[in-house]
N, C-alpha and C positions, 0 to 999 in steps of 0.2 A: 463618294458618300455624301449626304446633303447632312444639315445641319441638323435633323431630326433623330435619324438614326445615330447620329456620334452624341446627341444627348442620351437617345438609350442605352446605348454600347456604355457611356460613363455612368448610368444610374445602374446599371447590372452589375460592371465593375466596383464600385461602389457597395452595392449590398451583397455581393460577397465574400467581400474583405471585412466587411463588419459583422458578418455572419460566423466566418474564419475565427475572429478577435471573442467574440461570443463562446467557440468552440473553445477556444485555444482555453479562456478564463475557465469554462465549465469542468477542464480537463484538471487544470492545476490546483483548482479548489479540491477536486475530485482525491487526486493526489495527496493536499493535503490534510485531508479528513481522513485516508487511509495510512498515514504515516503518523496522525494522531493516536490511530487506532492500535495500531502495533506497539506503540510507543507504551497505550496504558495496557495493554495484555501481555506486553512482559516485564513489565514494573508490576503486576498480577500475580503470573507464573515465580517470578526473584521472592516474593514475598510469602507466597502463600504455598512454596515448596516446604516437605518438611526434614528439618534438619536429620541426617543421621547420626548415630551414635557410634563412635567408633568402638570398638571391641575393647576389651580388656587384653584379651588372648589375639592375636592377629592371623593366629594360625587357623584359629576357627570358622565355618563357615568358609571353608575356600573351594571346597568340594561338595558335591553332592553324587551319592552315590544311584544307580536309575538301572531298575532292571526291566526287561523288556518279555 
């Protein structure tokens, strides 16, 4: 190999490790904008559920009767 082609061979190597590092970053940002996401749709869902009331009677309401 002469001197020419082992500087390309390093400048290839080279931009694709830094293309890599580009990916890697785009990946984990990506990551962490959907673990934000989640994060505020169920502090969302926690809050904006509505409570139920529980019975008086507990007997009630346990059955439903379905005629076909």
């Amino acid at each position: 190999m002469d001197v020419a082609s082992l500087a390309s061979f390093s400048t290839q190597l080279s931009q694709a490790q830094l293309q890599q590092q580009v990916q890697i970053s785009t990946l984990k940002s990506a990551q962490d904008m959907a673990a934000a996401s989640v994060l505020q749709l169920l502090d969302s869902v926690a809050t904006s559920s509505p409570v139920t009331a529980t019975s008086a009677n507990p007997n009630l309401g346990g059955q439903i009767d379905i005629r076909v």
